[in-house]
C-alpha positions in Angstrom: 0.2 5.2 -13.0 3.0 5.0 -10.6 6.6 4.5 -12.6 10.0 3.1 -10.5 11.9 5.1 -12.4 10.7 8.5 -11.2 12.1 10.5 -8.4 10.4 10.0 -5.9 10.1 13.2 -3.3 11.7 12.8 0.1 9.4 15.3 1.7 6.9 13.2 1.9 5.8 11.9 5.7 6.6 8.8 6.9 4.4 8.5 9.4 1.4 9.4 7.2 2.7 6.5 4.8 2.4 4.5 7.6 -0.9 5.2 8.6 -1.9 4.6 4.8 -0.6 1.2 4.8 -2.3 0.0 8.0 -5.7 1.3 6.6 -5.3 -0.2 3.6 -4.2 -3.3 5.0 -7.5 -3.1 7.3 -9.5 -2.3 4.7 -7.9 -5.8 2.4 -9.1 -7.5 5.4 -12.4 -6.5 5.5 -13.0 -7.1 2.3 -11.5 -10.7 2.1 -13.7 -11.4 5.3 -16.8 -10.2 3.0 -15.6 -12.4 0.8 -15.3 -10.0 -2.3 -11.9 -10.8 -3.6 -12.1 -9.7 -6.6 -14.6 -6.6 -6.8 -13.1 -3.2 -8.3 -12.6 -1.7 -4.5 -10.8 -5.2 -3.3 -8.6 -4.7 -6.6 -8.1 -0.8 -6.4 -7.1 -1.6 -2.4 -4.5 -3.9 -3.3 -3.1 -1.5 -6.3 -2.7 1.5 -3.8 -1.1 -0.9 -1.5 1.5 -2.3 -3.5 2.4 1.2 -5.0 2.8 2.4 -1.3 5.3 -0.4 -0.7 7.0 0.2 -3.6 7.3 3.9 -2.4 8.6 2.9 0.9 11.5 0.3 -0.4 12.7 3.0 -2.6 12.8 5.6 0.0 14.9 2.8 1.7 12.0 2.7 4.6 11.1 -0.6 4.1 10.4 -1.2 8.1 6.9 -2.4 7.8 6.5 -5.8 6.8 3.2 -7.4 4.8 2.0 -10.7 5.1 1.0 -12.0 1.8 -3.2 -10.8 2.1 
């Protein structure tokens, strides 16, 4: 599970965080037009999601900004 508290490693790609959030954020669309809300990929989506944000604003790259989905 991912913790706040733990270091997290600046080596890690920007752009390929990037590219993670758009996907995911495509992907939390398609599911909400298929109107599965609340199945375990729709859930598991939205937990990679917020846990890639919350790695972003701690890396102080918080650049990309989400609409509430």
């Amino acid at each position: 599970m991912f913790c706040c508290s733990r270091p997290v490693k600046k080596d890690m790609d920007v752009e390929i965080l990037r590219n993670e959030l758009i996907y995911l954020k495509d992907q939390i669309k398609v599911l909400n037009n298929a109107m599965v809300k609340n199945t375990d990929k729709s859930m598991e989506l939205k937990f990679k999601l917020n846990k890639l944000l919350r790695l972003q604003y701690y890396r102080g790259e918080s650049k990309v900004y989400w609409n509430s989905y």
